[in-house]
One Martini backbone bead per residue (centre of mass of N, CA, C, O) as a GRO file, in nm:
protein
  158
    1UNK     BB    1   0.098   0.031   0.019
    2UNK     BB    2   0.043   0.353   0.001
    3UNK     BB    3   0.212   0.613   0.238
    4UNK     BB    4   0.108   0.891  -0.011
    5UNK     BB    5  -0.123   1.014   0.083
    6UNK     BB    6  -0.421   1.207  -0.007
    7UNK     BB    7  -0.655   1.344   0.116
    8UNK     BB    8  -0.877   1.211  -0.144
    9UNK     BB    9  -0.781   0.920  -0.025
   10UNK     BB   10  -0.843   0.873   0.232
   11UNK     BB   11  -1.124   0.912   0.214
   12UNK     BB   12  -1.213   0.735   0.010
   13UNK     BB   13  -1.130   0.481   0.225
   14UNK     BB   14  -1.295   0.543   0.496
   15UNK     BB   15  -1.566   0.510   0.363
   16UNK     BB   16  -1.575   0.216   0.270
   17UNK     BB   17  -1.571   0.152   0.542
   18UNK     BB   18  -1.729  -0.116   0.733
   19UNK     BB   19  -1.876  -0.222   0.961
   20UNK     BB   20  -1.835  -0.533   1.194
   21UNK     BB   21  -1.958  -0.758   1.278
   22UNK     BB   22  -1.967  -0.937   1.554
   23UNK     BB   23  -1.958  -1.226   1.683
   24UNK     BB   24  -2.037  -1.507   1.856
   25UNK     BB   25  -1.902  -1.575   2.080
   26UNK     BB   26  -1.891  -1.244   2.189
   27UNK     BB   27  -2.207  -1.241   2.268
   28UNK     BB   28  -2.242  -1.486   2.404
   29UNK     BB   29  -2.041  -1.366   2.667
   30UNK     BB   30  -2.198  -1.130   2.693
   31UNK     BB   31  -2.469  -1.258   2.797
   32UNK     BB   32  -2.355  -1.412   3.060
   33UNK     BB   33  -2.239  -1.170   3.211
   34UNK     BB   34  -2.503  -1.021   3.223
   35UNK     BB   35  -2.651  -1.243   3.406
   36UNK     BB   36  -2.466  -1.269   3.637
   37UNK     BB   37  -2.494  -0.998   3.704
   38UNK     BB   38  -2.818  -0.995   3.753
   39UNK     BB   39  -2.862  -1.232   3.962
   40UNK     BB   40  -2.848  -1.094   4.223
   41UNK     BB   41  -3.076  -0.960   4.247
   42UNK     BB   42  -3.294  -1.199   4.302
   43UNK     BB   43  -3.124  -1.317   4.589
   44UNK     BB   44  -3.139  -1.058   4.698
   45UNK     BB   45  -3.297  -0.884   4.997
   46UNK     BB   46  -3.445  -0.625   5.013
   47UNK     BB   47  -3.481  -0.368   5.238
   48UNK     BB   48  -3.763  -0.166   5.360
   49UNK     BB   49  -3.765   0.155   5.300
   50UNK     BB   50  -3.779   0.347   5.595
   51UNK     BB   51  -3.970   0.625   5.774
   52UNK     BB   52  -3.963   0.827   5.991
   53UNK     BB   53  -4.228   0.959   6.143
   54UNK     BB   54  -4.106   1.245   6.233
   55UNK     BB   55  -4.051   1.348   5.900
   56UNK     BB   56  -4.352   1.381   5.814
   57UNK     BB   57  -4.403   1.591   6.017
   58UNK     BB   58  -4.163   1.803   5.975
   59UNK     BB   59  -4.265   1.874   5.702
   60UNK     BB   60  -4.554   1.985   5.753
   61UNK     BB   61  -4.483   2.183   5.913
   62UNK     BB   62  -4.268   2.312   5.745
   63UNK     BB   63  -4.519   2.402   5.530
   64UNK     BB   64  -4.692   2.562   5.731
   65UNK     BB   65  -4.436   2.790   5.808
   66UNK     BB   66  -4.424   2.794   5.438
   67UNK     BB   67  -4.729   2.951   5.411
   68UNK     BB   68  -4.719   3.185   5.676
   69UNK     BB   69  -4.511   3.351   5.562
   70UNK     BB   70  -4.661   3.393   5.286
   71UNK     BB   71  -4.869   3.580   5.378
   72UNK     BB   72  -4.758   3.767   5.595
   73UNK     BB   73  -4.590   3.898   5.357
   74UNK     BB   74  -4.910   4.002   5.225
   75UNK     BB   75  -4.982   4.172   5.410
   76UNK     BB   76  -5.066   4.475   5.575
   77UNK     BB   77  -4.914   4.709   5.767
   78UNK     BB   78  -4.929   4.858   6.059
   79UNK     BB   79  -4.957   5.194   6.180
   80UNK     BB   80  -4.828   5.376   6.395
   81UNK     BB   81  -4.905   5.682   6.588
   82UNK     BB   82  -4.578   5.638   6.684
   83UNK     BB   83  -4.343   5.731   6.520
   84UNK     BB   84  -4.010   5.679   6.618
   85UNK     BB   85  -4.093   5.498   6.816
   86UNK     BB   86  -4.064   5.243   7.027
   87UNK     BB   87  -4.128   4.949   7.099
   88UNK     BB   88  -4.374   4.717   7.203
   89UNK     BB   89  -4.467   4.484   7.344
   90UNK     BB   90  -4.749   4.255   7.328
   91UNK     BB   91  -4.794   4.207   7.630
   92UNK     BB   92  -4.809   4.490   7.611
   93UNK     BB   93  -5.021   4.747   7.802
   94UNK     BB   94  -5.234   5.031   7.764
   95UNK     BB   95  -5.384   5.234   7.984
   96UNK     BB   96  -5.272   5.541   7.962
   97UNK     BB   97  -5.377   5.843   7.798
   98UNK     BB   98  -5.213   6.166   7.780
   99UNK     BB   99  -5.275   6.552   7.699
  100UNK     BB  100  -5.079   6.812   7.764
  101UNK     BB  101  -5.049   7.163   7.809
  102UNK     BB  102  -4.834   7.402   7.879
  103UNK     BB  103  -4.830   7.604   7.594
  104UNK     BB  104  -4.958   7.901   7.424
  105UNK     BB  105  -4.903   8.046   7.147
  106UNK     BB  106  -4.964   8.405   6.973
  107UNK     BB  107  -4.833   8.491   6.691
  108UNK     BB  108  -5.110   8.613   6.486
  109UNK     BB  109  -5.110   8.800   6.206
  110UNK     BB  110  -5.038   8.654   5.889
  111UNK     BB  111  -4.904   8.681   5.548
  112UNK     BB  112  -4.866   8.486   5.308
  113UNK     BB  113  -4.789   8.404   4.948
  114UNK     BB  114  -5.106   8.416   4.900
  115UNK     BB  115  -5.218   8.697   5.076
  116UNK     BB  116  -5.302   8.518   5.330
  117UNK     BB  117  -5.472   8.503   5.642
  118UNK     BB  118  -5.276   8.424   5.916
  119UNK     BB  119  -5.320   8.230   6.205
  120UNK     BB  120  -5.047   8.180   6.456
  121UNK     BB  121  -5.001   7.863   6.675
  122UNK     BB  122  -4.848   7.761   6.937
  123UNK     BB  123  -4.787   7.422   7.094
  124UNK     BB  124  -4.718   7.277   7.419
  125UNK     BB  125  -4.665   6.943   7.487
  126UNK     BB  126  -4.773   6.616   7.658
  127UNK     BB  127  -4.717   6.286   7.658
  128UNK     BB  128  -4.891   6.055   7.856
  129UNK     BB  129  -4.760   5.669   7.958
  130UNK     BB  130  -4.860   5.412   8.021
  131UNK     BB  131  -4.797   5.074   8.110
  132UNK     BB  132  -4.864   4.716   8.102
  133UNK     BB  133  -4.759   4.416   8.271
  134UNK     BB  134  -4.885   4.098   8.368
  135UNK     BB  135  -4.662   3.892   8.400
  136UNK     BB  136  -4.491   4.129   8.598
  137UNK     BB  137  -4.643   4.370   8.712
  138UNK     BB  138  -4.537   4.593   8.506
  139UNK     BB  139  -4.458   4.935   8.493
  140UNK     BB  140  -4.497   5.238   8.232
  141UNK     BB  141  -4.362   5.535   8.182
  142UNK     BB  142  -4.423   5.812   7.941
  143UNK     BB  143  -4.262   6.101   7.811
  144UNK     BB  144  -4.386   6.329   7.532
  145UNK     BB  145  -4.292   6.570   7.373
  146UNK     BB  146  -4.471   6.867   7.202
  147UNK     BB  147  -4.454   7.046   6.913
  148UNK     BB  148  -4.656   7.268   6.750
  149UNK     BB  149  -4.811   7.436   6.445
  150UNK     BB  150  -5.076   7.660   6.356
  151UNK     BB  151  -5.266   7.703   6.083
  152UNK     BB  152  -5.535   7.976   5.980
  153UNK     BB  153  -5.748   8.078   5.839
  154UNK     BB  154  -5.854   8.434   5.739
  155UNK     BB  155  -6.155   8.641   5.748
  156UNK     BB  156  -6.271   8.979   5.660
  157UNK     BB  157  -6.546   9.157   5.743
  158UNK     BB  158  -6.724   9.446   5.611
   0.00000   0.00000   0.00000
């Protein structure tokens, strides 16, 4: 055979090989082995794969936990009228809420942007909070002070 083959009677050469079936006694062989491999699993009793009880518990529990996560999550939150106070716990209760004012000052009237006259009046005040805690007889007071600025349109009657 010639050597110095080049490109296209190469290809030409490999195209022409067909592949050639297995032998017979090949064959044969080889579906022995593998009867041979395949006989254990019939002869070995493989034993019933059993879950423990409390995982199918722990299961439902933890899908109810986040179902209501998942709901919790699109709930609307609700606004408290203290904003910017520290929160209180669910235990504790509001016993009482009181409003004093301390001092209430007359600013006048003023003529605003739009030449609209405005009574303006500052109010300074303090809010007093009761909170009990049942759990442990727990009371706590808390003073909130608080400055207000009211303005109020004003129209002359001529």
């Amino acid at each position: 055979m010639n050597n110095n083959l080049n490109d296209s009677q190469l290809e030409s050469l490999l195209r022409g090989l067909a592949p050639a079936a297995a032998s017979p006694s090949l064959t044969q062989r080889v579906d022995e082995e593998l009867k041979l491999d395949m006989s254990w699993l019939s002869t070995s009793q493989r034993k019933p794969h059993r879950t423990p009880k409390w995982i199918t518990s722990a299961g439902w529990a933890a899908m109810g936990a986040a179902a209501a996560i998942a709901v919790m999550s699109y709930l609307p939150t609700q606004q408290s009228n203290m904003q910017g106070f520290a929160t209180v716990a669910p235990a504790v209760r509001p016993v009482s809420t009181i409003r004093e004012w301390d001092d209430a000052q007359d600013n006048g009237i003023h003529h605003g942007r739009s030449l609209v006259a405005e009574k303006r009046a500052l109010v300074v005040s303090r809010e007093l909070g009761t909170w009990v805690d049942p759990r442990y007889s727990a009371q706590m007071a808390v003073d909130y002070p608080s400055q207000q600025a009211y303005l109020q349109n004003v129209s002359f009657i001529k």
